[in-house]
Every structure is written in C-alpha cells, then in structure tokens.
C-alpha positions in Angstrom: 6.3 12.3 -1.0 6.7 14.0 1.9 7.1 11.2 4.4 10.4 10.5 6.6 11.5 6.9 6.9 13.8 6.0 9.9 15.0 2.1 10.1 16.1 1.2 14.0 17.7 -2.2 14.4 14.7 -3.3 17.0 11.0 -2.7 18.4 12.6 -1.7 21.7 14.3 1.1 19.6 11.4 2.3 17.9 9.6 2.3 20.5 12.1 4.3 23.0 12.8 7.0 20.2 8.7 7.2 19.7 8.2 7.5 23.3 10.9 10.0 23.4 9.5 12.4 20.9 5.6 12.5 22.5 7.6 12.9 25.6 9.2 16.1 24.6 6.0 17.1 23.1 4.8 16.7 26.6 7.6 18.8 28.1 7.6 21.6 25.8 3.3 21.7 25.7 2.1 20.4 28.8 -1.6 21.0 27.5 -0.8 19.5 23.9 -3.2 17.1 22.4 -2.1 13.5 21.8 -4.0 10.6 19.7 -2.9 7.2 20.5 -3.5 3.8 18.5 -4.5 0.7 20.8 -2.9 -1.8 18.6 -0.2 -4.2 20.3 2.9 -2.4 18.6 2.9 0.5 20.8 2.8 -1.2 24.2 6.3 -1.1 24.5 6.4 2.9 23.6 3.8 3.1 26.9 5.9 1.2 29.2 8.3 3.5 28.1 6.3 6.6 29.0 5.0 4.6 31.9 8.8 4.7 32.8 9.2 8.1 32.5 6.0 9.1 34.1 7.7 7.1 37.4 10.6 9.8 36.8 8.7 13.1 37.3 6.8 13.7 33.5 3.6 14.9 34.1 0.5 14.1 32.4 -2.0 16.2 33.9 -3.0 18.6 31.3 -2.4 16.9 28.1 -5.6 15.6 26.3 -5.9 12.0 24.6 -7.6 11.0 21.8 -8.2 6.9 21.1 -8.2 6.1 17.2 -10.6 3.5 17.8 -12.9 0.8 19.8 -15.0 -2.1 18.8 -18.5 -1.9 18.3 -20.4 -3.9 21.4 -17.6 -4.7 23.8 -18.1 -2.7 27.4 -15.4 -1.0 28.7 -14.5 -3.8 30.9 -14.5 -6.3 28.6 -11.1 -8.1 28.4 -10.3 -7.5 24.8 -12.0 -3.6 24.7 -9.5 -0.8 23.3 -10.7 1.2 27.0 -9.5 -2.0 29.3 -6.2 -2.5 27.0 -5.3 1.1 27.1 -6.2 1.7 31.0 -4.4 -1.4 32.3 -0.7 -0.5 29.6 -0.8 3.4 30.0 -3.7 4.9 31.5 -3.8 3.6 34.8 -0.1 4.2 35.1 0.0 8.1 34.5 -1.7 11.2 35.9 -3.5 12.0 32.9 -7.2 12.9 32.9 -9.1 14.0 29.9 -9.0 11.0 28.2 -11.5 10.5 24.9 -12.3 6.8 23.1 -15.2 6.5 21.6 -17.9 4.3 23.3 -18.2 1.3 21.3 -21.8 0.9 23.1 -23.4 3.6 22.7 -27.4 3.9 22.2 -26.8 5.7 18.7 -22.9 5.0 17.7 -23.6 7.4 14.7 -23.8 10.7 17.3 -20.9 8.9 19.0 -18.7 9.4 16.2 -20.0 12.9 15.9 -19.6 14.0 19.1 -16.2 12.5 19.2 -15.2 14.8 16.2 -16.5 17.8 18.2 -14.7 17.0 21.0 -11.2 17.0 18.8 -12.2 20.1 16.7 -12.9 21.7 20.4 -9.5 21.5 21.6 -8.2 22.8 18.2 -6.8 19.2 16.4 -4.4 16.7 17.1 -1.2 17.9 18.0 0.7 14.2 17.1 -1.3 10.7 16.4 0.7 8.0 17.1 -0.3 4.9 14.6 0.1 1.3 13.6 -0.8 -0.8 10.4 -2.1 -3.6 9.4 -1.3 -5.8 7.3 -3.5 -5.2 4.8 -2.4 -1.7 5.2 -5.2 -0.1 7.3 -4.8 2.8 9.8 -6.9 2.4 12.5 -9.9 0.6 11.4 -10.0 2.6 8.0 -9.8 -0.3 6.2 -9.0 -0.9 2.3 -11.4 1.4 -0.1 -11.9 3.9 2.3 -12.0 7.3 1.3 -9.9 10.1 2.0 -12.1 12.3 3.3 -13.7 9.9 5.9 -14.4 11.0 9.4 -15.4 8.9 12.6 -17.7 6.6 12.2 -18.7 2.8 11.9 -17.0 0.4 9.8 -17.5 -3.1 9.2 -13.9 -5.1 9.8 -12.2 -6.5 6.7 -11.9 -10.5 7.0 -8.3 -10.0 7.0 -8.7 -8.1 10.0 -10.6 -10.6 11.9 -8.5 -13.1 11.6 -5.2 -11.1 12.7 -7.3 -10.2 15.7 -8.6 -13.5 16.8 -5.4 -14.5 18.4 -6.8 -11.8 21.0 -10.4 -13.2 21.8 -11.1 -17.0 22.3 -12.2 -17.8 18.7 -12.6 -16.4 15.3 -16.2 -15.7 16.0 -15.6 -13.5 19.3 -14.1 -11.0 17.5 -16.4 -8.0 16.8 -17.2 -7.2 13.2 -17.6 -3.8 13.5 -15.8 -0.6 15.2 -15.9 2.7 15.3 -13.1 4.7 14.2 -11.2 8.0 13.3 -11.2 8.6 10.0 -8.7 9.3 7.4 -9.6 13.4 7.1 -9.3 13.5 10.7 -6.0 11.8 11.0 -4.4 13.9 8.5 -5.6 17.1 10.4 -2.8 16.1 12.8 -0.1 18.4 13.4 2.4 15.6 13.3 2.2 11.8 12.5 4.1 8.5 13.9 3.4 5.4 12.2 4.9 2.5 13.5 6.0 -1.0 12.1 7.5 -4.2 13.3 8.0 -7.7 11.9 8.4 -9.0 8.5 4.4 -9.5 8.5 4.2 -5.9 7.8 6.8 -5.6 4.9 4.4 -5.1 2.2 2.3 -3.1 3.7 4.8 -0.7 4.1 5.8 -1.3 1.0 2.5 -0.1 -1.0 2.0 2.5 1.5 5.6 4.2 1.0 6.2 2.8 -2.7 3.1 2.5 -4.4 0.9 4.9 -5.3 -1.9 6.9 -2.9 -4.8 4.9 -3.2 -7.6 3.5 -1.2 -6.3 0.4 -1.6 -3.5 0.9 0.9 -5.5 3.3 3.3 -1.7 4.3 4.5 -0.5 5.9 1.5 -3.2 9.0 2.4 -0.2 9.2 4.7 2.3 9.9 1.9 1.4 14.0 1.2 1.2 14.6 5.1 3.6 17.5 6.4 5.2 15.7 9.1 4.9 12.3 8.8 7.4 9.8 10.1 7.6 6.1 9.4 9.4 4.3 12.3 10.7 0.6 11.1 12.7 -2.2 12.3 14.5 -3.6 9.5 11.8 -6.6 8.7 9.2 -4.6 8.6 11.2 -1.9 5.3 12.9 -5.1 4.0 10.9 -4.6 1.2 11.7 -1.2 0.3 15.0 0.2 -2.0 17.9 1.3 0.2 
C-alpha cells in the first residue's frame, strides 16, 4: 500500500495543513487543475483558503473540477453542491473556470460525458481533494462500484440518504440520484487528499486502509494510488494499529 496516513489532533488542523498544501500547489502552478469534494468536512479547509485568498493568493487561472451534484436540484436550490460551493469558496475567490456537473441537464448521460472531456482537455487533475462516507464511498461511488467507473448517474445507497437528510427538510427531500466522478477518473489524479473527521468515520477508514481493495469499500481503490494522503483526526484512525 502506497497510501500516507497523517493523524492531526483536530479538524481545524486537518483542515489548515489541507488548505495549505492546495495553496502551494496554487503558488507554484497558478494554472494547475484542482477537484474539490462538496461534502461538509472540507468547509473549514475553504474558509481557510478563503483566508488566504483575503491575503493576496490568486485564483484566477486555476481550473476546478466538482466531484459531484444531485440529480434534479437547480443550481439555486438550497441544498445543491453549485449553491453550497458558491456561497463557502466560490463566491469568495477570483477564480473562474469553474466545472460541476449539471444535475439538470436534458440528457445527464452526455453531461457526464462532456464533463470527462472537459478534464481530459486540460490534461487531468492535478490534486482531488476528498471526503468519505460512512459506508466508505468517495464521492457518490457508492459500495460495489467498479474500478474503472467514469462520470455518470448513480442511484444513492440508503445509507447515504439518511446521512444526508439532516441537510434537506425530510428523509424524502433528499434526491436519490446524482451524478458523479468516477473511480477511474479519480485515480487519474496527480495527487489525492482524503479527509476524515469524527469517530462516525472510524470504520470506514478502517476497511479502506486495513482491509483489502474491494468494491465493497469504494476507498480502498485508493490504497495503490501514487500519492495519496489520508488526513485524520484521532477519532476518525482510532480504529487502525498504531
């Protein structure tokens, strides 16, 4: 296994050192490629690159890829992955070629196409920046997905309904199906953060780091990556050997 595991004593910490490192990235390729994950663990890395946006780092040329978005909400809708990522980072920086895939789209299977094109186009991602789920997903690439998925639609596992409903107004609200980056398309990435907070994730990590690759654990495709970093608070690897 390939992947590097770094324990920090808090979120703030992971998420300073995560901002940090796309933050050099930035400095060192101002036209580098980023993908970002909409999740609620990274909002503190954006206020953190929000902070240092406000201090002179420049967004202008980079390019921004979005893992995912559900499948029928607009882009203005309260709970979409475009209205949580515009009013936490987007809004907030100078950046302006900004891709997430358009969760209404007449035909959401050329959507995920053209979304594909439009990374292969500006040569890969240069770092993805993820989260997990309990149930060990990656974006939306939920359990028995396949490595060599691409973007496309997925129908939410149960699991991942209900984690998400504390978002929308009921259980019911919640969309059932997204598109998302695939697997394949993740591990193209020049570089990978994954990060994880809170004992809810503990085994998770667990059978992504410990256990075996499998589908099972969509994660553990992240095992044979090149240059893949885990970044955990100490709930979140309690699980794991020293």
């Amino acid at each position: 296994m390939s992947v590097q595991i770094q324990t920090h004593r808090s979120a703030e910490h992971i998420a300073r050192y995560a901002g940090d490192s796309i933050a050099d990235l930035v400095r060192n390729d101002p036209e580098c490629v980023l993908g970002l994950s909409s999740g609620s663990t990274p909002l503190q890395t954006y206020r953190h690159l929000v902070g240092l946006h406000s201090e002179g780092l420049s967004f202008r040329d980079v390019t921004v890829f979005n893992l995912d978005e559900y499948v029928g909400l607009s882009s203005d809708h309260p709970q979409s992955y475009h209205r949580t990522m515009s009013e936490h980072l987007f809004d907030h920086l100078d950046v302006e070629q900004i891709h997430i895939p358009d969760g209404q789209a007449e035909d959401l299977d050329l959507e995920c196409l053209r979304f594909e094109q439009a990374i292969a186009d500006v040569d890969g991602v240069d770092l993805w920046l993820l989260g997990i789920g309990s149930n060990g997903h990656i974006a939306f690439n939920e359990p028995g997905c396949s490595a060599d998925s691409r973007t496309r639609v997925v129908d939410l596992a149960p699991s991942t309904i209900t984690a998400n409903s504390r978002f929308f107004d009921s259980q019911e609200d919640v969309p059932r199906q997204a598109l998302t980056v695939g697997i394949a398309t993740i591990l193209e990435a020049r570089r990978i953060l994954l990060l994880a907070t809170g004992g809810s994730k503990a085994e998770a990590i667990c059978e992504a780091l410990a256990g075996a690759v499998s589908p099972d654990c969509p994660a553990s495709y992240l095992q044979d990556h090149p240059d893949c970093t885990f970044l955990l608070d100490d709930e979140a690897a309690s699980l794991l050997n020293p």
